[in-house]
N, C-alpha and C positions, 0 to 999 in steps of 0.2 A: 688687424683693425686698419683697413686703409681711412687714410686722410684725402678730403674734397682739395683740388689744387686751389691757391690763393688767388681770388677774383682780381682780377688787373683794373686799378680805379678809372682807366677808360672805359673800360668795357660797363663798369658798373654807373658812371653818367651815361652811357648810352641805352642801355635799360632802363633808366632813370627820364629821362628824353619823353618816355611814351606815356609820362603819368601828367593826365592835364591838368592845365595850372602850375607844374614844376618847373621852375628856374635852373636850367643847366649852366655855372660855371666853369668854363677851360681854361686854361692858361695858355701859352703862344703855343708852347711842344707840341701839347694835345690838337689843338686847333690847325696845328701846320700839319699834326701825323695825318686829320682829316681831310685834307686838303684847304683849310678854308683859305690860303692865303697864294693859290694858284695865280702865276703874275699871266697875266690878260694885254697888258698892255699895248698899246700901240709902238709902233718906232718910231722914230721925229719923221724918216721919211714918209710912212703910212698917215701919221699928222697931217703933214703938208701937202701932201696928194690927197687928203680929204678935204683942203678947203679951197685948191684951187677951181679958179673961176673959169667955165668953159663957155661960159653964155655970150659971151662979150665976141 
C-alpha cells in the first residue's frame, strides 16, 4: 500500500492562488522563498546621480 507524499503548505497556496476570489495568506519565509521581497534598490550614489541637474 503505498502512501501519496505530504503536500508542502506552499505548494498547496499556490494551487490555491488560481481559485478566483481566494485570498492567499504567507507569511515573511514563504513570501521571501517566492521572491517577493528582492531588494531593487537604488544606492545613495545612483540616488544622487539621478537628481543631478545638467540643464543649468
Amino acid at each position: 500500500m503505498s502512501q501519496k507524499p505530504k503536500s508542502d503548505p506552499l505548494d498547496q497556496k499556490l494551487r490555491d492562488v488560481l481559485i478566483p476570489g481566494h485570498v492567499i495568506e504567507l507569511d515573511q519565509d514563504e513570501a521571501e522563498e517566492l521572491g517577493a521581497f528582492e531588494e531593487k534598490a537604488l544606492t545613495e550614489q545612483e540616488a544622487w546621480e539621478s537628481v543631478s541637474d545638467e540643464s543649468v
